[in-house]
C-alpha positions as CSV (number, residue, x, y, z in Angstrom):
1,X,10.1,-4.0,-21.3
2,X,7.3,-2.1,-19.8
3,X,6.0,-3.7,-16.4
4,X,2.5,-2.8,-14.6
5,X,2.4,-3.7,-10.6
6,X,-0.6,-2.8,-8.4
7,X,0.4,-2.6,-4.7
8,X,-3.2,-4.2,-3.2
9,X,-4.1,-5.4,0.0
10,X,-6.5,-7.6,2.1
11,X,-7.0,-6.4,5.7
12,X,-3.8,-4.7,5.3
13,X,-2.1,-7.9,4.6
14,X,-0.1,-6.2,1.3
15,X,1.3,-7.5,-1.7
16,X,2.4,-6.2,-5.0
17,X,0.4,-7.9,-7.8
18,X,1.7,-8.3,-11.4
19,X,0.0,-10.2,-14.2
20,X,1.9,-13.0,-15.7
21,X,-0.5,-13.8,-18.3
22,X,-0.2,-14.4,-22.0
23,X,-0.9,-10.8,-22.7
24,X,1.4,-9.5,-20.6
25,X,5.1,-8.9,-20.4
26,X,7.0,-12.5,-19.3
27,X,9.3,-12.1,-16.6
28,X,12.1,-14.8,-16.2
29,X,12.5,-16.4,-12.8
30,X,15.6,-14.7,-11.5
31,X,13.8,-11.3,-12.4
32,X,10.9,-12.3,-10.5
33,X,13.3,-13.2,-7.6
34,X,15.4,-9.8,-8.0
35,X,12.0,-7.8,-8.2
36,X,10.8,-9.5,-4.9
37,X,14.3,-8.8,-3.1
38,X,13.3,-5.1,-4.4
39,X,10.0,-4.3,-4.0
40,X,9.0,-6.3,-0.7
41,X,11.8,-5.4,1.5
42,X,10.6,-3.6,4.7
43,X,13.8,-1.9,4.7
44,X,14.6,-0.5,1.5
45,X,11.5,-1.7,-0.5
46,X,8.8,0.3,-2.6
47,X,6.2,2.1,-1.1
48,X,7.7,0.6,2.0
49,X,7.7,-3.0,1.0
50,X,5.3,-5.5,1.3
51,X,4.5,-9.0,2.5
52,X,5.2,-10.7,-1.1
53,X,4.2,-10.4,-4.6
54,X,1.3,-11.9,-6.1
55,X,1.7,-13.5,-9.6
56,X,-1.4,-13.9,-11.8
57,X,-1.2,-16.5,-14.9
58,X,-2.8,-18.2,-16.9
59,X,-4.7,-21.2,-15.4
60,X,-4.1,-25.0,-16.7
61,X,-7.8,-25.8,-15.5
62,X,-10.4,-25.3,-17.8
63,X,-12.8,-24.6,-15.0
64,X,-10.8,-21.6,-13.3
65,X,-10.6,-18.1,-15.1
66,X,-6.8,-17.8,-13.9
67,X,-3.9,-18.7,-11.6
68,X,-3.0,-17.1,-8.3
69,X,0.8,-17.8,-7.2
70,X,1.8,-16.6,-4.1
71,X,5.8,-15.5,-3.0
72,X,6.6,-14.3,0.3
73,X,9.0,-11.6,1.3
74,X,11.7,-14.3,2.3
75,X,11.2,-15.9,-1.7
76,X,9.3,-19.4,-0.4
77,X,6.6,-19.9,-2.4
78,X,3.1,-20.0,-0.2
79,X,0.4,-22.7,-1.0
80,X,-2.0,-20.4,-0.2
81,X,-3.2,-16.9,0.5
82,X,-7.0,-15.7,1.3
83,X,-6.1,-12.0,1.5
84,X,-4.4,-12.2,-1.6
85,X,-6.7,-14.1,-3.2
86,X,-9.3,-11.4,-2.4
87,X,-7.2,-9.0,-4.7
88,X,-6.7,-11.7,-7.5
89,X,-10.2,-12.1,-7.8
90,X,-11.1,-8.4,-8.2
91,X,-8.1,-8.0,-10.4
92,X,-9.3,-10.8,-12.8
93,X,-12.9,-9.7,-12.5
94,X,-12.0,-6.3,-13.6
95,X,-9.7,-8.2,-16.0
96,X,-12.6,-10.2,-17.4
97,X,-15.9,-8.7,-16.8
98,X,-16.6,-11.9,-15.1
99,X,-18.1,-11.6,-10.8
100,X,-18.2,-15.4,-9.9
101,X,-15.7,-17.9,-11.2
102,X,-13.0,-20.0,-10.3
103,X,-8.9,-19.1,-9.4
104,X,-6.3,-21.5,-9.3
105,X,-4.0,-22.5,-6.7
106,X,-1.5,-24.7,-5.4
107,X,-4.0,-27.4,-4.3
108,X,-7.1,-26.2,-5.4
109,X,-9.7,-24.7,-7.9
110,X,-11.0,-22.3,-5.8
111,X,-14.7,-20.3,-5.6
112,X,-14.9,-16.2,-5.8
113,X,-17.2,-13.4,-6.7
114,X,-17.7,-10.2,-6.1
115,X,-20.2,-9.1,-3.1
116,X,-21.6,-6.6,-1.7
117,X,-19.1,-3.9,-0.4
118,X,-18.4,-3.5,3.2
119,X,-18.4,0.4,3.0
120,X,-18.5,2.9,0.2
121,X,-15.2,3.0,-2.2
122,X,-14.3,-0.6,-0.1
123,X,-14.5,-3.0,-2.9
124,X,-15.6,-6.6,-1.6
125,X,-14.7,-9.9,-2.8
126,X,-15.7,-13.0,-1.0
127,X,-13.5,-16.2,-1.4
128,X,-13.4,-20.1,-0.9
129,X,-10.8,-21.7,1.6
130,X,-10.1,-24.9,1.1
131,X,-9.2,-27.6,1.2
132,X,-9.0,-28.4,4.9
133,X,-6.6,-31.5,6.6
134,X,-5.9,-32.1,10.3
135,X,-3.7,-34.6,9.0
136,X,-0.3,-34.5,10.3
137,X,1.8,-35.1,6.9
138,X,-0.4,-32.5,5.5
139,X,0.9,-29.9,8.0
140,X,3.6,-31.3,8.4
141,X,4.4,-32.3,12.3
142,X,6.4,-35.0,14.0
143,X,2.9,-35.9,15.5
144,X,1.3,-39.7,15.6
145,X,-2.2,-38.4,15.8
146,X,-3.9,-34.6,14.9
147,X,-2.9,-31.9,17.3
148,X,-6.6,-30.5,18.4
149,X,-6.5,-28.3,21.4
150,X,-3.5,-30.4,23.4
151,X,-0.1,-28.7,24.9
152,X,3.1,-29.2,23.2
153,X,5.2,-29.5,26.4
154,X,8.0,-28.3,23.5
155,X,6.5,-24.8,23.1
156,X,4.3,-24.3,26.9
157,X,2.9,-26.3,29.6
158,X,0.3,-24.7,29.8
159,X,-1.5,-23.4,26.3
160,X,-3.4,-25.6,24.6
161,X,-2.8,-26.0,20.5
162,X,-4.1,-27.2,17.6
163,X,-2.9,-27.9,13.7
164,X,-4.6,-27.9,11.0
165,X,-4.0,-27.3,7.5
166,X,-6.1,-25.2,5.1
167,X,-4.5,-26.1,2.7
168,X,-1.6,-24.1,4.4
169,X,-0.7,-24.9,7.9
170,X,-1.6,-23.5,11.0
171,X,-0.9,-23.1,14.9
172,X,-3.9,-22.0,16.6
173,X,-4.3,-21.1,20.0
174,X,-6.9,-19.3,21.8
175,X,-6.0,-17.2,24.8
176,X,-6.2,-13.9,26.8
177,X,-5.5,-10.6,25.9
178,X,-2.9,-10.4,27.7
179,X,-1.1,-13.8,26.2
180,X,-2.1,-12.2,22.9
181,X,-0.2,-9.3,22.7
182,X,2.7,-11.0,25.2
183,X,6.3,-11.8,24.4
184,X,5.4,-15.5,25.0
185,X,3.5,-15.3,21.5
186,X,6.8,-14.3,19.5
187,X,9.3,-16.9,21.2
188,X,6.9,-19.7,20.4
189,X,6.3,-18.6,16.5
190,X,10.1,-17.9,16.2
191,X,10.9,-21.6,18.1
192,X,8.5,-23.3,15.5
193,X,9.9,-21.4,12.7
194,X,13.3,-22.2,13.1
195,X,14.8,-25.0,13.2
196,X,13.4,-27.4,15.0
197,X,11.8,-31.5,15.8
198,X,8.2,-30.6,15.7
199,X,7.3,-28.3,12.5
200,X,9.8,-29.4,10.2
201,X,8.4,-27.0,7.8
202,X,7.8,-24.3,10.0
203,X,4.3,-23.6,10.3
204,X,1.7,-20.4,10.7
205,X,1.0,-19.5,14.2
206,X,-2.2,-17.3,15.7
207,X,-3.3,-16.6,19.0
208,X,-7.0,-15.6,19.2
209,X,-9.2,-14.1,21.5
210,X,-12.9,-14.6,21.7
211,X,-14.3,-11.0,22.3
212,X,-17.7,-11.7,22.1
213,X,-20.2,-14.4,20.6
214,X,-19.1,-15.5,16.9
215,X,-16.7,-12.2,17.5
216,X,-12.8,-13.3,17.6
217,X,-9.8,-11.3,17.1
218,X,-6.5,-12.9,15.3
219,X,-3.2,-12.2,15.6
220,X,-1.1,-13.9,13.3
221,X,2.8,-14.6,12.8
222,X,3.2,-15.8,9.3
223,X,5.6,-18.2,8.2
224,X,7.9,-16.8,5.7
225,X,6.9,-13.1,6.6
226,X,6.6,-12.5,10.5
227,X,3.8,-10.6,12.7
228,X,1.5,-9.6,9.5
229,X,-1.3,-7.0,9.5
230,X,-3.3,-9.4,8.3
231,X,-3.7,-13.8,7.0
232,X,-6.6,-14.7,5.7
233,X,-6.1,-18.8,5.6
234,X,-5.6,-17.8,9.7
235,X,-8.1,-15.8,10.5
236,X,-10.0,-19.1,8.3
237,X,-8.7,-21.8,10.4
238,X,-9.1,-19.7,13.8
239,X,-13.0,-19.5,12.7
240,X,-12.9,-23.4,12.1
241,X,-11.0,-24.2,15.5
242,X,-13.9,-21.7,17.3
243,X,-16.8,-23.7,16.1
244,X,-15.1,-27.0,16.6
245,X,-14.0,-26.1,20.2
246,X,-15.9,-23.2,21.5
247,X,-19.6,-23.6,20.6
248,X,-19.9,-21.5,17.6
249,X,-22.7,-22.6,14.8
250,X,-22.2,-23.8,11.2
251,X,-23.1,-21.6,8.6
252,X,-23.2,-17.7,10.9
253,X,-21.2,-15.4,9.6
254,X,-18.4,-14.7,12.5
255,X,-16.5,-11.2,12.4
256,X,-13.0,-11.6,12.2
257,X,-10.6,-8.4,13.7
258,X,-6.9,-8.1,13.3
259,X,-4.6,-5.6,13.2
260,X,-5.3,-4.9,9.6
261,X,-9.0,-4.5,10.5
262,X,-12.0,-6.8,10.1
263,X,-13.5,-9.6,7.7
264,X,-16.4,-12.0,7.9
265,X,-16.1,-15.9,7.9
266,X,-18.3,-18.7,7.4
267,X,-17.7,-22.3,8.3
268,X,-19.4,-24.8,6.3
269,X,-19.5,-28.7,6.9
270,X,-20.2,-31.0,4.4
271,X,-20.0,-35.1,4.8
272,X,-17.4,-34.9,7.2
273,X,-15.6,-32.0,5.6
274,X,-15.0,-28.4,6.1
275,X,-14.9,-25.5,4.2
276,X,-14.8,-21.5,4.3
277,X,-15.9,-18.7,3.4
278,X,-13.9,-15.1,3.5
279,X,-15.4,-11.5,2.5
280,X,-12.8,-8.7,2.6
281,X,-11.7,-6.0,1.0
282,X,-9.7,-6.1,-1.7
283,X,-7.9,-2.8,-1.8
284,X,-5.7,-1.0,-4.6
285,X,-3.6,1.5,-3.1
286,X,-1.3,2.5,-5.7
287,X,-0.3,2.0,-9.9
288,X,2.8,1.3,-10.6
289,X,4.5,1.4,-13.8
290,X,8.3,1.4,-15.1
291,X,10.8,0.1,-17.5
292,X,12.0,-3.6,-15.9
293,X,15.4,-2.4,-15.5
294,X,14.3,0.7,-13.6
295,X,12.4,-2.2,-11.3
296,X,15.7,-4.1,-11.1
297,X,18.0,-1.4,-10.4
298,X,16.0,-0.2,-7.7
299,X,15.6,3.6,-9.5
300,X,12.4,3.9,-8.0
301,X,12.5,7.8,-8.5
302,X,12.4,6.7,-12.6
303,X,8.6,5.1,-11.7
304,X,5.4,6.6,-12.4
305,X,3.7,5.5,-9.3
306,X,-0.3,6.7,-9.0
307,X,-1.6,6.7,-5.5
308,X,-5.8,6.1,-5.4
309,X,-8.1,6.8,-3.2
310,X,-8.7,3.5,-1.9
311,X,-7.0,3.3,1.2
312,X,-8.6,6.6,2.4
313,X,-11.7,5.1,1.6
314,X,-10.7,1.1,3.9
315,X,-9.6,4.2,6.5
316,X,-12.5,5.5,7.1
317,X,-14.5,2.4,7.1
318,X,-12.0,1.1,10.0
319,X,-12.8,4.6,11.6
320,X,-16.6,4.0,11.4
321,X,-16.5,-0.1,12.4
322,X,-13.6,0.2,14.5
323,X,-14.0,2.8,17.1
């Protein structure tokens, strides 16, 4: 059996993508499991791992075009995933033909097109996050009422935290530079995502700073995954929290850096409710194809693997934006 994989990424939040569609090659669940072992590992993986794989199937919902599934690197399955639902979008519109239409996911239908690119030979999808809960079974957290900019005397006494679930869940916190890049950040995300009374779950957590006016930057330590280049739901939920709690407006576009390098946000609210929007890239670096058992025995040598000139291309563009 023949299998295609496209290693993509959003922000530099990477994943390898294969398509699980009628058309394509089935793959079993214990050879999806031994391929993400294979590929995603940071240690021994392909093209140096990644943060998970991204499955694309067919879609149950008449009013979505496909299905976006997301696995981590440690094999839980994510509800959610706005950087990689950048790529499943472009992969479906070149797919298709189709530029605006609907993807599948865990809780959701959910709203893409294509849009304008961000630089030349940056392809740019802009996506729909939602739906949004502040809910604490949603989360979950041992909590009686929403967590909304309070301290947790079980994680610091003196940062102030809130949880909110979109539809994945979310620690955000908004500090200083310093705090943001501290040690302090780490021993909180690992506390919460071990075993412990609060997050039962474990839960995403992101420290942000406010750089400037409806300018934030977003470091995020993902559940399932650790310190990532890159999440999209968090640099989402950080953009909700900032309007909520520090003044910004409804509907501006906010720029969003992280260590993968920038996207734009959009907060809407409608009858009570919130929404978002995310523009990104959405990034093919290489093509990847190989017998399944070449995959599965990890004789990556045996794989014809095409690198593009995409990532030169979201290089520069950081280069330009960036400096």
């Amino acid at each position: 059996m023949v299998v295609i994989i496209k290693k993509v990424h959003g922000s530099e939040n990477d994943f390898f993508l294969l398509d699980q569609m009628e058309d394509a090659p089935k793959l079993s669940v214990n050879e999806l499991d031994e391929l993400r072992k294979n590929l995603c590992s940071r240690e021994y993986g392909l093209l140096g791992g990644a943060d998970g794989l991204l499955l694309v199937e067919e879609s149950k919902q008449n009013s979505a075009l496909g299905k976006m599934r997301v696995i981590n690197s440690d094999g839980r399955q994510a509800s959610m995933c706005g950087n990689g639902l950048r790529t499943v979008a472009r992969y479906l519109s070149e797919k298709t033909g189709e530029i605006s239409f609907k993807v599948e996911t865990m809780f959701a239908d959910l709203k893409v097109r294509q849009t304008t690119v961000l630089a030349e030979g940056v392809k740019t999808y802009q996506v729909e996050i939602s739906p949004v809960s502040f809910e604490p079974q949603t989360i979950p957290v041992n909590a009686e009422e929403p967590i909304i900019n309070q301290i947790l005397p079980e994680l610091s006494e003196t940062i102030l935290f809130s949880a909110v679930a979109v539809p994945n869940p979310h620690l955000i916190a908004f500090v200083n530079h310093e705090l943001l890049m501290s040690d302090e950040f780490e021993r909180i995300a690992r506390l919460v995502n071990d075993q412990n009374a609060l997050f039962p779950d474990g839960v995403n957590v992101s420290f942000v700073e406010i750089v400037t006016d409806n300018e934030l930057f977003v470091r995020t330590f993902e559940r399932g995954v650790g310190f990532t280049s890159a999440c999209g739901t968090a640099m989402c939920a950080s953009s909700l929290m900032y309007n909520l709690l520090h003044g910004g407006e409804f509907y501006q576009e906010i720029t969003v850096c992280n260590v993968g390098g920038l996207v734009k946000t959009v907060v809407h609210e409608e009858e009570g409710t919130y929404w978002m929007e995310l523009i990104g890239n959405a990034t093919v670096t290489h093509e990847i194809e190989g017998e399944l058992e070449v995959f599965l025995q990890k004789k990556f040598d045996q794989l014809s693997i095409e690198e593009t000139s995409e990532q030169q291309a979201y290089r520069n563009f950081l280069d330009r934006v960036l400096k």
